[in-house]
N, C-alpha and C positions, 0 to 999 in steps of 0.2 A: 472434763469439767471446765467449763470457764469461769470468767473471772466472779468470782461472789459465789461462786455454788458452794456449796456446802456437801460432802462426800455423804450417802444416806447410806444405813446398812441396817437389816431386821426383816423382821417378819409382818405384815400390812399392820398388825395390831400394835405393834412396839418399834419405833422407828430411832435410831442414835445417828447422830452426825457427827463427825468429826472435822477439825481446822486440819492442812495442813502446807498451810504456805503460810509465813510471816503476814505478810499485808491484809491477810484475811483478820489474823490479830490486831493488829493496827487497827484496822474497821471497825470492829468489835470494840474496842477500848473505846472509840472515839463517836463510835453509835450510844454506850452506855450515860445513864445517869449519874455521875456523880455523888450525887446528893437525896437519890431515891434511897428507900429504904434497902431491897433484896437487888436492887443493880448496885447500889453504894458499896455494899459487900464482896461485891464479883468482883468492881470496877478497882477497888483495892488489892482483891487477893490477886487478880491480875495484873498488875501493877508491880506488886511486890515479887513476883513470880514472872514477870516480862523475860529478863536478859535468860532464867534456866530454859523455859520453855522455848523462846525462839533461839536461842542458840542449840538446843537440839532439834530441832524442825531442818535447820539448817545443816547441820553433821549429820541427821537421817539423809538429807537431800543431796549432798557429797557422797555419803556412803552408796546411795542407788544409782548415784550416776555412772562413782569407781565398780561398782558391781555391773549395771550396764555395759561400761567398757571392756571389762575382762571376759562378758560373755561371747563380744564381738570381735574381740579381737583375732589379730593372727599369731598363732601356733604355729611352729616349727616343728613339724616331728615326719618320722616315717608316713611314707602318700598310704603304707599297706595297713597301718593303724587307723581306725578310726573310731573317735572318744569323742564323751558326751563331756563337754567341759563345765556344765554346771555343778557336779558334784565338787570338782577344786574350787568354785566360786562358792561356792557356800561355805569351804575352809574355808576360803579368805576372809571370809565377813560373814560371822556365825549368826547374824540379826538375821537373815533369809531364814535360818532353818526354824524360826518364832512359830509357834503357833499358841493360840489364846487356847489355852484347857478349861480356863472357868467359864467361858462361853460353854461349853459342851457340860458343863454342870448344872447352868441354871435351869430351872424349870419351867416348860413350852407353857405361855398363856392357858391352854386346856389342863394343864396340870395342875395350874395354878389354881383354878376354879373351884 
């Protein structure tokens, strides 16, 4: 993803995007209106909610980095052992093993019908 993209995820009928770098935020605040009616809203709840949201954007983005490093790292152990080290990495930082359940509940657009 470069810079401005917006992460897409769904089905061709139902599309969500998600932020996930700070300056994307930034963007967003500083594209919005103000003083429009339904941006006025955002542009405030935003606002009020800045420092929680981009301070965890940023602790997710430490955490994937210390999760990246640990998967590359070097191990010391027996040459005659040989381990799959993701399962200790996902001790160390229990956010990997997340998965969304209530996406798997909702009901497919056909069902919806």
């Amino acid at each position: 993803a470069g810079a401005g993209d917006v992460k897409m995820e769904g089905s061709s009928d139902e599309w969500w995007g998600f932020y996930d770098r700070t300056d994307q935020i930034d963007d967003l605040l500083a594209y919005l209106n103000p003083n429009g009616v339904r941006e006025g809203a955002l542009y405030e709840e935003l606002s009020m909610k800045y420092l929680k949201i981009t301070g965890n954007m940023r602790r997710r983005e430490q955490e994937a980095s210390r999760a990246e490093a640990l998967l590359h790292a070097e191990v010391r152990r027996s040459s005659r052992i040989k381990g799959d080290k993701t399962e200790e990495v996902v001790q160390q930082l229990p956010f990997l093993a997340y998965r969304n359940h209530f996406r798997d509940l909702e009901p497919s657009p056909k069902q919806r019908k």
